[in-house]
Biopython code that builds the backbone (N, CA, C, O; Angstrom):
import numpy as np
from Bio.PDB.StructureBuilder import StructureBuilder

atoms = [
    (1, "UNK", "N", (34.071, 17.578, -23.401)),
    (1, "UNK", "CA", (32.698, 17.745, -23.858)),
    (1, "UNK", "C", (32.048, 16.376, -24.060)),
    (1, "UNK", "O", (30.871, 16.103, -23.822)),
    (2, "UNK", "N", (33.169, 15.401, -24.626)),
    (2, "UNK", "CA", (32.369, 13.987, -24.855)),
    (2, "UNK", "C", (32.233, 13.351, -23.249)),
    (2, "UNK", "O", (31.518, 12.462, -22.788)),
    (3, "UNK", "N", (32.754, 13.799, -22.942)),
    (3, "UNK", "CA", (32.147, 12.912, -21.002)),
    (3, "UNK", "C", (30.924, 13.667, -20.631)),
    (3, "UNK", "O", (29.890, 13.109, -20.264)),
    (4, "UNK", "N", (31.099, 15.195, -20.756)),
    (4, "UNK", "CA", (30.121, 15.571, -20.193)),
    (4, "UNK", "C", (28.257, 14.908, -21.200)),
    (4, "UNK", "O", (27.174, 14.482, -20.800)),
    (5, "UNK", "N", (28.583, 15.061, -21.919)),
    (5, "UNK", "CA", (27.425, 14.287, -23.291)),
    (5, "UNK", "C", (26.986, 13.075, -22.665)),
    (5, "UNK", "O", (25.816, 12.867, -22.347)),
    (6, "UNK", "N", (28.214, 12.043, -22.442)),
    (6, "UNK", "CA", (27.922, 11.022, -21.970)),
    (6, "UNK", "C", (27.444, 10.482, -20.735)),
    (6, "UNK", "O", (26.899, 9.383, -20.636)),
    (7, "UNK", "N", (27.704, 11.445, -19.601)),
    (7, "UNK", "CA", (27.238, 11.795, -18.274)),
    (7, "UNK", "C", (25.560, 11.836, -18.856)),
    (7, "UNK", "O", (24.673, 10.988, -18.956)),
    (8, "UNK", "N", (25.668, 13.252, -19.158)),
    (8, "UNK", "CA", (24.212, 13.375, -19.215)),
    (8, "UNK", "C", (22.798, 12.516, -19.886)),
    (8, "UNK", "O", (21.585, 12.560, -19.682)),
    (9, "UNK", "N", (23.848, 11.621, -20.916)),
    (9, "UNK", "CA", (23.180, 10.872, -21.782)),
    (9, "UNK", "C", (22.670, 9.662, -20.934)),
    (9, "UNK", "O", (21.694, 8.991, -21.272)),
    (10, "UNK", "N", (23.338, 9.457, -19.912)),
    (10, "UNK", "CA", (23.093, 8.245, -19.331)),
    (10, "UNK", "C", (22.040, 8.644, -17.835)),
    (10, "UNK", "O", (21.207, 7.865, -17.372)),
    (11, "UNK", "N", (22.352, 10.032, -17.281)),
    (11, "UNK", "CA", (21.236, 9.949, -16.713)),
    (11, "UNK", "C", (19.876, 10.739, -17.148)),
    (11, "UNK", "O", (19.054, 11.186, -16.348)),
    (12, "UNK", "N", (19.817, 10.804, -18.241)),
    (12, "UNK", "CA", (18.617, 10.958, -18.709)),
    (12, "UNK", "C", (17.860, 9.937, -19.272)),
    (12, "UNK", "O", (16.635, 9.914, -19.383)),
    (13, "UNK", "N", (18.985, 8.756, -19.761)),
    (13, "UNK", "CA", (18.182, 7.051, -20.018)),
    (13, "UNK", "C", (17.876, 6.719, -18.481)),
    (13, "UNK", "O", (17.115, 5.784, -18.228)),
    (14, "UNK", "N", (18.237, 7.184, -17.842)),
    (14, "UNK", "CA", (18.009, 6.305, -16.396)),
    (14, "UNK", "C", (16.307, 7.044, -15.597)),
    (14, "UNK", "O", (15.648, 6.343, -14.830)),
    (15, "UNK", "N", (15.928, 8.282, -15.917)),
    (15, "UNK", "CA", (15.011, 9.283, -15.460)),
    (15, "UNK", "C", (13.822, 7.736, -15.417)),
    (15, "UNK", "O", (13.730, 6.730, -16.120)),
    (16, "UNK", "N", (13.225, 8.150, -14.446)),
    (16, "UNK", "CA", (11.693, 7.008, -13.921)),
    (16, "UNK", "C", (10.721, 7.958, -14.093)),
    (16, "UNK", "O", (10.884, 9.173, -13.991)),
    (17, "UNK", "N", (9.799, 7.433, -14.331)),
    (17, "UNK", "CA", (8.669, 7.783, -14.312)),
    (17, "UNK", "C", (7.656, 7.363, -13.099)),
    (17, "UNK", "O", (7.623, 6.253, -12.567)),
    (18, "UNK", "N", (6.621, 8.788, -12.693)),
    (18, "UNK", "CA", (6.106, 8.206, -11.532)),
    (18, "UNK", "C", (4.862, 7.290, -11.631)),
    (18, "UNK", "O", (3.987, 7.482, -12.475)),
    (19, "UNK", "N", (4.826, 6.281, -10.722)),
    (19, "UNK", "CA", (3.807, 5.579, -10.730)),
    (19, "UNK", "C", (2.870, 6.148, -11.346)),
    (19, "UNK", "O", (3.096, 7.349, -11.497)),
    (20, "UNK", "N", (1.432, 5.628, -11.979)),
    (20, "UNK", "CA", (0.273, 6.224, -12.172)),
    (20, "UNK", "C", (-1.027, 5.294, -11.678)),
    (20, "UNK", "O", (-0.775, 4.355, -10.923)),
    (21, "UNK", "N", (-1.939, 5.452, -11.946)),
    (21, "UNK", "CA", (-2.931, 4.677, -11.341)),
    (21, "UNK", "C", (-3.415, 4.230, -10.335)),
    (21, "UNK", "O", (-4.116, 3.221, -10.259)),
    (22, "UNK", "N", (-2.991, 5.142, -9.223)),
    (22, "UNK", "CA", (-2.856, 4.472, -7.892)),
    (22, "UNK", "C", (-4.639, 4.261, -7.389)),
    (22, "UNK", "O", (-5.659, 4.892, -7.666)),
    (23, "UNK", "N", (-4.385, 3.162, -6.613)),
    (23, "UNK", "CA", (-5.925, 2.618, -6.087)),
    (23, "UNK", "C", (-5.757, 2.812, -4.316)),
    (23, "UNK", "O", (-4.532, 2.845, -4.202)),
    (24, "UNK", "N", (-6.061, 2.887, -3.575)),
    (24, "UNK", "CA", (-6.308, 2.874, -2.170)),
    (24, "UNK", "C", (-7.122, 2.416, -2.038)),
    (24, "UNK", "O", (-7.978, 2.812, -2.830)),
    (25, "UNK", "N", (-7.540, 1.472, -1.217)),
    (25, "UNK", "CA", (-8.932, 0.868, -0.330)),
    (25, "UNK", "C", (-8.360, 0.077, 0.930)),
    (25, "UNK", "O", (-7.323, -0.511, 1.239)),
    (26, "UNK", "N", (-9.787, 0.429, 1.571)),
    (26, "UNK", "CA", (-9.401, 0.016, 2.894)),
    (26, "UNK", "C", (-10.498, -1.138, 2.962)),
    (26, "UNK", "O", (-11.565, -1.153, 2.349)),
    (27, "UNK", "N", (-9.910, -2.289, 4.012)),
    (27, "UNK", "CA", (-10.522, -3.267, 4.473)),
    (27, "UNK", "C", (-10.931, -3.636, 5.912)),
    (27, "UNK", "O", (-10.128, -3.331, 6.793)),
    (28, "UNK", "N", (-12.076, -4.252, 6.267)),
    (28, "UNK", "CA", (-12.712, -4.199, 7.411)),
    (28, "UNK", "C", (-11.798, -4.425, 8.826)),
    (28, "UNK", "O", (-12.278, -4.380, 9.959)),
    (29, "UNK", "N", (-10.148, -4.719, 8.450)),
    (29, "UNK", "CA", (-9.766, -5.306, 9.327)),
    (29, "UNK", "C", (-8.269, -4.174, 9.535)),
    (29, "UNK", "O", (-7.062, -4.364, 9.687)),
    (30, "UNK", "N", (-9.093, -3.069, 9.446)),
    (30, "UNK", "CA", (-7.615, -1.961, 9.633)),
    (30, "UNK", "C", (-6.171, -2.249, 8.594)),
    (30, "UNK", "O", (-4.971, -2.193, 8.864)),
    (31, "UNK", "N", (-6.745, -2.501, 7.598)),
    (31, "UNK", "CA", (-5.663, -2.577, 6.623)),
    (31, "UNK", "C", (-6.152, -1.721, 5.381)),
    (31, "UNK", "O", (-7.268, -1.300, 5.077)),
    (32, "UNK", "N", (-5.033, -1.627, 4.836)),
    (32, "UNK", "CA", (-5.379, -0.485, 3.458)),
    (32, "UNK", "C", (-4.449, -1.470, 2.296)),
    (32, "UNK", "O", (-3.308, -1.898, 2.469)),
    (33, "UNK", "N", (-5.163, -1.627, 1.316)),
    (33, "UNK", "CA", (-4.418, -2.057, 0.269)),
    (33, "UNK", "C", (-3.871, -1.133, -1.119)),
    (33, "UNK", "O", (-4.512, -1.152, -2.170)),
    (34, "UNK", "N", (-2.751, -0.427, -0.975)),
    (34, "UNK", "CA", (-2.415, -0.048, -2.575)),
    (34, "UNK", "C", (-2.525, -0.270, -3.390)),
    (34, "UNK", "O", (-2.866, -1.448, -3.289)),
    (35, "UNK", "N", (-2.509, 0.025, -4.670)),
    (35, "UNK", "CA", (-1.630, -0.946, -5.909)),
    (35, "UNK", "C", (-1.616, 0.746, -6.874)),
    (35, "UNK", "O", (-2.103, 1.871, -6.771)),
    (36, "UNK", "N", (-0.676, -0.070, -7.826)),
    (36, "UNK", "CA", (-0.476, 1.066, -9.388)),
    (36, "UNK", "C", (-0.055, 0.210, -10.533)),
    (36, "UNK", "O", (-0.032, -1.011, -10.688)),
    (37, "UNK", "N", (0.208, 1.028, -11.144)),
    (37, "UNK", "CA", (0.514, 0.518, -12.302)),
    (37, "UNK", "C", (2.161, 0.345, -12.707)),
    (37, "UNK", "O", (2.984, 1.218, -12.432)),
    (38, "UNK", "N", (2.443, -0.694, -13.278)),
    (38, "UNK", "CA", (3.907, -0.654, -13.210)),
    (38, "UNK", "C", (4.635, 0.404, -13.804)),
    (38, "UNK", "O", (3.949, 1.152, -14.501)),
    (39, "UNK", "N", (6.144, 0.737, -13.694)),
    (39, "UNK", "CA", (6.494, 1.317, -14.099)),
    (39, "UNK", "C", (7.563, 0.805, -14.942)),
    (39, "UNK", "O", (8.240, -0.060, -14.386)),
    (40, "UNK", "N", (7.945, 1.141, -16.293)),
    (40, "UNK", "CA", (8.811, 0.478, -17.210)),
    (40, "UNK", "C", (10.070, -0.003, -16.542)),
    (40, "UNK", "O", (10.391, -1.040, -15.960)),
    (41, "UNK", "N", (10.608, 1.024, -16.812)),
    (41, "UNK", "CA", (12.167, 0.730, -16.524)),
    (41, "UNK", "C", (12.478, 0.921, -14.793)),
    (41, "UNK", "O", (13.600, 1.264, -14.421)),
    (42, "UNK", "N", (11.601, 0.715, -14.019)),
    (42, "UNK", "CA", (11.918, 0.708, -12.232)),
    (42, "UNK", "C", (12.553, -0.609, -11.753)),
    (42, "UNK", "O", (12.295, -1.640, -12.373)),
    (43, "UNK", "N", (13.229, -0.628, -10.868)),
    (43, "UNK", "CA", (13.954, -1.662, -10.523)),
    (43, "UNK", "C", (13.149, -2.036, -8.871)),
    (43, "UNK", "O", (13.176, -3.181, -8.420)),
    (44, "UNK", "N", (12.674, -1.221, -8.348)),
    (44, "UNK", "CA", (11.477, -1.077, -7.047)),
    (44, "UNK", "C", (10.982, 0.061, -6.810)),
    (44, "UNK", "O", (11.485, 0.904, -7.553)),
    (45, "UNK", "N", (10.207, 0.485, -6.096)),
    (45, "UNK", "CA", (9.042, 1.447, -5.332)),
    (45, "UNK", "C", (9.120, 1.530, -4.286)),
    (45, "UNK", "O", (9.231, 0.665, -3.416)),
    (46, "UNK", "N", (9.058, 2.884, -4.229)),
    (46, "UNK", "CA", (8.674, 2.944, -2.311)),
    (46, "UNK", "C", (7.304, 3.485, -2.170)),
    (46, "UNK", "O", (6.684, 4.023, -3.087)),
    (47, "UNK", "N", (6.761, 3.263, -0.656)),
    (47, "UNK", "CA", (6.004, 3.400, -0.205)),
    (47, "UNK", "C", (5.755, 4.558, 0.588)),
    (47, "UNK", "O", (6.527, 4.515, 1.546)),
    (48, "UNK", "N", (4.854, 5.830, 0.644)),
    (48, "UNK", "CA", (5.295, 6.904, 1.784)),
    (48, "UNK", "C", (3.608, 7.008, 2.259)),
    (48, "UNK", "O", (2.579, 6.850, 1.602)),
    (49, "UNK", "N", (3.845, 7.351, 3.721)),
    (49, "UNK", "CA", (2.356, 7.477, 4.238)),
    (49, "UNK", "C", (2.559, 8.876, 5.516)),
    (49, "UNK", "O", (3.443, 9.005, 6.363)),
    (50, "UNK", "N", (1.406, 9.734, 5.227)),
    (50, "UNK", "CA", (1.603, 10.740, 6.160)),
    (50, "UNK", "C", (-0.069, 10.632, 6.866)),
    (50, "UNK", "O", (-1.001, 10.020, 6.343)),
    (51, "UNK", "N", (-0.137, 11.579, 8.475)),
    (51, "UNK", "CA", (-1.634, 11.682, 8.389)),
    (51, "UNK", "C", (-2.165, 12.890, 8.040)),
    (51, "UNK", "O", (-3.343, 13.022, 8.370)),
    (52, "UNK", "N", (-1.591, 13.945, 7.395)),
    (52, "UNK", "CA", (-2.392, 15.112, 6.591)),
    (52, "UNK", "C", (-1.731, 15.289, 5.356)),
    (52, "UNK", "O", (-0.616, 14.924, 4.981)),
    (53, "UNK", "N", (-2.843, 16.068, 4.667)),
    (53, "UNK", "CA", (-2.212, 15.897, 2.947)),
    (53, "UNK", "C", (-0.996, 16.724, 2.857)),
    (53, "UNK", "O", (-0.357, 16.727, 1.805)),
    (54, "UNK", "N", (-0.596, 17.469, 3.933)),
    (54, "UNK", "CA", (0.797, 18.186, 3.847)),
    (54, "UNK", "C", (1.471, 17.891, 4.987)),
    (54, "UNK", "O", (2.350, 18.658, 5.380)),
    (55, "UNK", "N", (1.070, 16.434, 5.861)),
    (55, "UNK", "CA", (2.299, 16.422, 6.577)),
    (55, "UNK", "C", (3.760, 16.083, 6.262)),
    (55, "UNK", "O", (4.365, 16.276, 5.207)),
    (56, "UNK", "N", (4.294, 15.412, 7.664)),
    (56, "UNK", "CA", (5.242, 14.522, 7.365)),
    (56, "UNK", "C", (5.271, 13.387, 6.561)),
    (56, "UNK", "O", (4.505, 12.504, 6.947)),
    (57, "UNK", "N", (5.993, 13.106, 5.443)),
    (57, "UNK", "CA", (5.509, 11.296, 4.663)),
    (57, "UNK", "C", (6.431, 11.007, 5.924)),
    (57, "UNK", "O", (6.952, 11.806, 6.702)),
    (58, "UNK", "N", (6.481, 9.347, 5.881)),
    (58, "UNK", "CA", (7.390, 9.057, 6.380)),
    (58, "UNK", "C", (7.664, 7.243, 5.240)),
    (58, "UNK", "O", (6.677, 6.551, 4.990)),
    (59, "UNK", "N", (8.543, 6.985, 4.936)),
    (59, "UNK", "CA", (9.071, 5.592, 3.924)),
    (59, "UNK", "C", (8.254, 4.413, 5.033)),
    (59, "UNK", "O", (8.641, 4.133, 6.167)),
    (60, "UNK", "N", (6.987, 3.828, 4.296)),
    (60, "UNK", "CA", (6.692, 2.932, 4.934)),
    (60, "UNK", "C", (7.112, 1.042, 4.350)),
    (60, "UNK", "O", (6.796, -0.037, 4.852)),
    (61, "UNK", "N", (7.900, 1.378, 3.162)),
    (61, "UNK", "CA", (7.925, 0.295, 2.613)),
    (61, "UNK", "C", (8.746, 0.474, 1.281)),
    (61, "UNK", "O", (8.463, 1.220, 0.344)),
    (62, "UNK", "N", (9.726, -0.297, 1.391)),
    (62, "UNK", "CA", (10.838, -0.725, -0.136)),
    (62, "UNK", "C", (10.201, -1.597, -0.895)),
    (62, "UNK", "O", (9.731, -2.560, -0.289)),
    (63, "UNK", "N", (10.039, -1.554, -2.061)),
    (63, "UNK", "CA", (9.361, -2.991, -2.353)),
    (63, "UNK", "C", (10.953, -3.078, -3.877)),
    (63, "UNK", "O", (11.195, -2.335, -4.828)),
    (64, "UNK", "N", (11.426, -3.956, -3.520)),
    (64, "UNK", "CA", (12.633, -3.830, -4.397)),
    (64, "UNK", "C", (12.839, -5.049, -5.482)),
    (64, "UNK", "O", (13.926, -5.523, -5.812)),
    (65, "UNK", "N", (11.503, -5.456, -5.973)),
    (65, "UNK", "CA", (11.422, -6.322, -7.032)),
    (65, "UNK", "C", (10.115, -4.903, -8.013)),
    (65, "UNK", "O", (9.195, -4.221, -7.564)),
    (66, "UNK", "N", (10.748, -5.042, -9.520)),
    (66, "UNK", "CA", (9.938, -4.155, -10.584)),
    (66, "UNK", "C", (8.369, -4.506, -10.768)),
    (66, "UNK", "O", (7.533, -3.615, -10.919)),
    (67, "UNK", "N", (7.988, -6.105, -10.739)),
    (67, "UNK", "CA", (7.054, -6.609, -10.655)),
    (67, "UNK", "C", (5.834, -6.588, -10.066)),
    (67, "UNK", "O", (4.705, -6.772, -10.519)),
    (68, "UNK", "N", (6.388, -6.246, -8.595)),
    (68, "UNK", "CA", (5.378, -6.174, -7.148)),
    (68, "UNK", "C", (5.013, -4.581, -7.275)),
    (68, "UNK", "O", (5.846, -3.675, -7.237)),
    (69, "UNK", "N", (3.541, -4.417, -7.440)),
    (69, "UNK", "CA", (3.429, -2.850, -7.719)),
    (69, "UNK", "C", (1.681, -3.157, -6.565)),
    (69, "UNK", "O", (0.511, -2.814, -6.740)),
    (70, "UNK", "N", (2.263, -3.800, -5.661)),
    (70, "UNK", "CA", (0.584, -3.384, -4.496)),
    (70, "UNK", "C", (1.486, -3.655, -3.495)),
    (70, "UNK", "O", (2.576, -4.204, -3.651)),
    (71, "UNK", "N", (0.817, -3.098, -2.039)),
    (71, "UNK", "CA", (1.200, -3.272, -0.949)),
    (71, "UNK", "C", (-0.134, -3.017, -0.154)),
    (71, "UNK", "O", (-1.029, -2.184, -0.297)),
    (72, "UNK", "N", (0.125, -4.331, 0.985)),
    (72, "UNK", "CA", (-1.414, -3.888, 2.268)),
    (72, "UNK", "C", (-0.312, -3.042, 3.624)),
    (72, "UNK", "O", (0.869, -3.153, 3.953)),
    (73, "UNK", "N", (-1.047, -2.521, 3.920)),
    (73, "UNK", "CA", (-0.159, -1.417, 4.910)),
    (73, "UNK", "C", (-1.194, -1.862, 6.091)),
    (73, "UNK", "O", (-2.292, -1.306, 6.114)),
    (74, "UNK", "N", (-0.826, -3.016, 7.241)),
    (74, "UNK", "CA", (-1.723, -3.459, 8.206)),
    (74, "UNK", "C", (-1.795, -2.477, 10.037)),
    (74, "UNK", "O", (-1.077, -1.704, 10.672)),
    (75, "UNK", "N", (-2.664, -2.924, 10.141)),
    (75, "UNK", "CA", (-2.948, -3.234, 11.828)),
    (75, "UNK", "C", (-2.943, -1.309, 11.922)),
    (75, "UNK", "O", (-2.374, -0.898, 12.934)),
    (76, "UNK", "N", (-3.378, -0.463, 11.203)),
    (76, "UNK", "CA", (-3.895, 0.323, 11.101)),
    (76, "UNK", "C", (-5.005, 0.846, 12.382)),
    (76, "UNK", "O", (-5.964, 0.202, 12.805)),
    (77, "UNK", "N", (-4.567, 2.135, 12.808)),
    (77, "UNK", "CA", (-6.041, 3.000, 14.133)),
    (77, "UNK", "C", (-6.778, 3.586, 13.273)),
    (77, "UNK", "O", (-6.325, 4.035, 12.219)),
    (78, "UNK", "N", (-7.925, 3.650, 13.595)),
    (78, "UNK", "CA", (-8.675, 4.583, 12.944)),
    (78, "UNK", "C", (-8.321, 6.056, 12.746)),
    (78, "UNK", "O", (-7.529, 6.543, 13.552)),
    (79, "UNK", "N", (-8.792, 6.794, 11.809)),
    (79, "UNK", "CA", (-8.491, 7.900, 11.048)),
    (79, "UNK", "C", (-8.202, 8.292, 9.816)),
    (79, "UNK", "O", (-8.957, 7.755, 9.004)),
    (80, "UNK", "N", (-7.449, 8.981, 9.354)),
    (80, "UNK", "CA", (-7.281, 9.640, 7.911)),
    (80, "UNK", "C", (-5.685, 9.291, 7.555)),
    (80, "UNK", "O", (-4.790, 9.304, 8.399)),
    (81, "UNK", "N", (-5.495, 8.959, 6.057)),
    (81, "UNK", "CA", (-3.953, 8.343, 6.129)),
    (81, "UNK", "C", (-4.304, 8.892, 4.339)),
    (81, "UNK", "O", (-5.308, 8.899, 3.626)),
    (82, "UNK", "N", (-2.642, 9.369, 4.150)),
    (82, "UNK", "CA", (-2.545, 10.406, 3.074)),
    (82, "UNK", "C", (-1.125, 8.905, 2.360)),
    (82, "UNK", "O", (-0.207, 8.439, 3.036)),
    (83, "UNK", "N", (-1.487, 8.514, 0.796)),
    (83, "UNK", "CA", (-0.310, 7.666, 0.734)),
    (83, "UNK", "C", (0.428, 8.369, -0.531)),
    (83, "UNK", "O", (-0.208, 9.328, -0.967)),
    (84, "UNK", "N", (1.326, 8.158, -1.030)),
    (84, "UNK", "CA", (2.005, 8.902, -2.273)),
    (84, "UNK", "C", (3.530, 7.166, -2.606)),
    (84, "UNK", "O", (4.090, 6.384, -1.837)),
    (85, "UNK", "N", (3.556, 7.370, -4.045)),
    (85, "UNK", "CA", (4.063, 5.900, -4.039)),
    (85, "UNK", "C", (5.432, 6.565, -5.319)),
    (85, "UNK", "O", (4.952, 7.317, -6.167)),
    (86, "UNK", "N", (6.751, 6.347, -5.420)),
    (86, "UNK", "CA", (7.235, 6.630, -6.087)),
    (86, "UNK", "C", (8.444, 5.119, -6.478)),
    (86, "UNK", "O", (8.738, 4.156, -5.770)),
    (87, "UNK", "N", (8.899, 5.502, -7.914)),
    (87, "UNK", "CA", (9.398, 4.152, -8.278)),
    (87, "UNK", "C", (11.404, 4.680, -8.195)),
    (87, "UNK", "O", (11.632, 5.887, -8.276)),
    (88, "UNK", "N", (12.126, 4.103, -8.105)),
    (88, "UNK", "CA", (13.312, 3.978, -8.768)),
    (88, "UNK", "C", (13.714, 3.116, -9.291)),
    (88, "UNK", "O", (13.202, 1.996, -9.271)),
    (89, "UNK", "N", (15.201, 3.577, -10.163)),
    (89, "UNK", "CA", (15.809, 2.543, -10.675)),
    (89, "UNK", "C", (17.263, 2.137, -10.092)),
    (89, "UNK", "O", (17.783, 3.217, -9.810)),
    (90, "UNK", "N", (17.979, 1.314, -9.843)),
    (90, "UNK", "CA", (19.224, 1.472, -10.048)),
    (90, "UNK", "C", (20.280, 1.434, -10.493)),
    (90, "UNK", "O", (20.643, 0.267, -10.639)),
    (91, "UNK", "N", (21.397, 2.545, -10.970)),
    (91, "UNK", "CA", (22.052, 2.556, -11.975)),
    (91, "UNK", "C", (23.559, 2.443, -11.369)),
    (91, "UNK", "O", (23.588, 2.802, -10.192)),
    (92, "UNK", "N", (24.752, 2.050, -11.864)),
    (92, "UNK", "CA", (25.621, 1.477, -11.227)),
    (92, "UNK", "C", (25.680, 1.854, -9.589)),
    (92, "UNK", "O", (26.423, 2.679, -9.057)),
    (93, "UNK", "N", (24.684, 1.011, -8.965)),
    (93, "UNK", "CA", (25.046, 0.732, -7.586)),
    (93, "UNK", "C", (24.252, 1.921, -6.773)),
    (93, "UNK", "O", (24.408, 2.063, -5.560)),
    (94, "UNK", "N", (23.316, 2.831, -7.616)),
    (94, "UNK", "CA", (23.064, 4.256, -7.055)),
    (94, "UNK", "C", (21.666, 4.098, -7.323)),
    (94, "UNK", "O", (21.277, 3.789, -8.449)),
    (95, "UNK", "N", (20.685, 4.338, -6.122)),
    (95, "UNK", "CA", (19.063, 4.625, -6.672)),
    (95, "UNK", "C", (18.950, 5.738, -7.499)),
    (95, "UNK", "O", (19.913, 6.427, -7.163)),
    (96, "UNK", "N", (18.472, 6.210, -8.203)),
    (96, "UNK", "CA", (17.735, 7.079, -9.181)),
    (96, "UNK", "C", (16.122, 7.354, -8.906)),
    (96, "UNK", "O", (15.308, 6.606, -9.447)),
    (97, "UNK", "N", (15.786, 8.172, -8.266)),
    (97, "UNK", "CA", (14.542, 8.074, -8.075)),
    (97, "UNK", "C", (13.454, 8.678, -8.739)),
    (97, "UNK", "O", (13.733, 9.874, -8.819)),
    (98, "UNK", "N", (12.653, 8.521, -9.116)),
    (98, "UNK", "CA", (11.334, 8.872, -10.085)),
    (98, "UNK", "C", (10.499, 10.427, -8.829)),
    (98, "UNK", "O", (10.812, 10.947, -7.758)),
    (99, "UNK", "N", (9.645, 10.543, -9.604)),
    (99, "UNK", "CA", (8.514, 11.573, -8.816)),
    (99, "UNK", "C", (8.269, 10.716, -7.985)),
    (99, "UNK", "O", (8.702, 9.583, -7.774)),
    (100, "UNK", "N", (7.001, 11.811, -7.193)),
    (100, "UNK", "CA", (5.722, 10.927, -6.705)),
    (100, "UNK", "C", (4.406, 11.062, -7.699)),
    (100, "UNK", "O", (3.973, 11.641, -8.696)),
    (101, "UNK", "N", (4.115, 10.142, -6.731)),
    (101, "UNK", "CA", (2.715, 9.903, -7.631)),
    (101, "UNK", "C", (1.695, 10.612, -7.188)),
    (101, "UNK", "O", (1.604, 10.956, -6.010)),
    (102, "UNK", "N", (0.956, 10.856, -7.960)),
    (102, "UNK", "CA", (-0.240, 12.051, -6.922)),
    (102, "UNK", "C", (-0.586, 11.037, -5.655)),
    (102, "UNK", "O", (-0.346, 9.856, -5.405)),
    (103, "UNK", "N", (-1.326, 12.204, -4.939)),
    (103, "UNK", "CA", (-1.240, 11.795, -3.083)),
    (103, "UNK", "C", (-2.748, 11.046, -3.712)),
    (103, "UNK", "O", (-3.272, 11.151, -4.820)),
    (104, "UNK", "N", (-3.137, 10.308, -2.551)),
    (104, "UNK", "CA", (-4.544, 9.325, -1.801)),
    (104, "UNK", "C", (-4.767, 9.309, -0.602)),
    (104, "UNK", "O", (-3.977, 8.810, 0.200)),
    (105, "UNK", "N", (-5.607, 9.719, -0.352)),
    (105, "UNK", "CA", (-6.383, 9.670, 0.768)),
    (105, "UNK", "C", (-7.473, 8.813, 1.017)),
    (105, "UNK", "O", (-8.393, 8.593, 0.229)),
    (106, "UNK", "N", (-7.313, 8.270, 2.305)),
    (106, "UNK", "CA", (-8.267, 7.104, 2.533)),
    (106, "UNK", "C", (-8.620, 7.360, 4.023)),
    (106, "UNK", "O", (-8.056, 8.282, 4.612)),
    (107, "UNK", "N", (-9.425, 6.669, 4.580)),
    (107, "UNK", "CA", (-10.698, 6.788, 5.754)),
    (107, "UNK", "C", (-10.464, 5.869, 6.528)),
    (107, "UNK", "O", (-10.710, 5.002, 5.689)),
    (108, "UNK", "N", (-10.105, 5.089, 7.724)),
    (108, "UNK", "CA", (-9.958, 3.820, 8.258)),
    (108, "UNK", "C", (-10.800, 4.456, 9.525)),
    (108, "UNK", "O", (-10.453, 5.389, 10.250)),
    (109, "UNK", "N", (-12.296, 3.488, 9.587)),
    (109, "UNK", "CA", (-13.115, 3.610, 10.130)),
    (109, "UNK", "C", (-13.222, 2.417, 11.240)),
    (109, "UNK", "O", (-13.131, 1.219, 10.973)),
    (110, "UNK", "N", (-13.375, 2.823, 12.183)),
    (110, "UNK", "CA", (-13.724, 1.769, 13.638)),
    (110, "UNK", "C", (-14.427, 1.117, 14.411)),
    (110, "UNK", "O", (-13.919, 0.548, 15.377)),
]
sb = StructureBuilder()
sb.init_structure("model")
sb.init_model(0)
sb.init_chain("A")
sb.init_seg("    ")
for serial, (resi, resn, name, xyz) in enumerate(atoms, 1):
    if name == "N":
        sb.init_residue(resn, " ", resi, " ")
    sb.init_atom(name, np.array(xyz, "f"), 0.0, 1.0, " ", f" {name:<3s}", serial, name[0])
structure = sb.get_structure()
C-alpha cells in the first residue's frame, strides 16, 4: 500500500498544466508567431499545427528549455492553420505530458 501511495504521490506532483494565454499572429512574410504563458513546473513544450480545427495536428516543434514559451513557425503558403501548444515535464528520464491548450486559428494571406 505504501508503494502504491508513493507511486501515485509522485505522479500527481509531476501533473503539468496546460499552457494558457496563447497569442497567434501572423506576419507579412508567411510566418506566424506564437507565444504563451509559462508554465510552472514544465521542463519544455511542444508545438502542434493542423489545417482544420479537427484535423490531423502534426508535432511541429520541441522547444525543450522551460523558459522559451514563443515560437515563429516560417516560410508558410497561404491559407488557414489551426495551432494547439502543450507543456511537459520530465520525471526520471520519462516525459509527462500536460493538456493542450485551447486551439488558434490564424489566416496567412498572399
Amino acid at each position: 500500500i505504501l508503494m502504491m501511495l508513493l507511486a501515485c504521490t509522485q505522479i500527481h506532483a509531476a501533473t503539468v498544466k496546460a499552457p494558457a494565454n496563447i497569442k497567434v499572429t501572423a506576419s507579412k512574410k508567411a510566418s506566424i508567431s506564437i507565444k504563451w504563458s509559462k508554465v510552472s513546473n514544465a521542463s519544455g513544450y511542444e508545438i502542434w499545427r493542423a489545417n482544420s480545427a479537427k484535423g490531423n495536428y502534426s508535432k511541429i516543434k520541441t522547444i525543450k528549455t522551460k523558459n522559451t514559451t514563443s515560437y515563429a513557425n516560417k516560410k508558410l503558403s497561404a491559407g488557414h492553420y489551426y495551432y494547439k501548444v502543450r507543456a511537459y515535464k520530465v520525471v526520471s528520464g520519462k516525459k509527462i505530458y500536460g493538456k493542450f491548450s485551447t486551439i488558434k486559428k490564424i489566416k496567412i494571406k498572399k
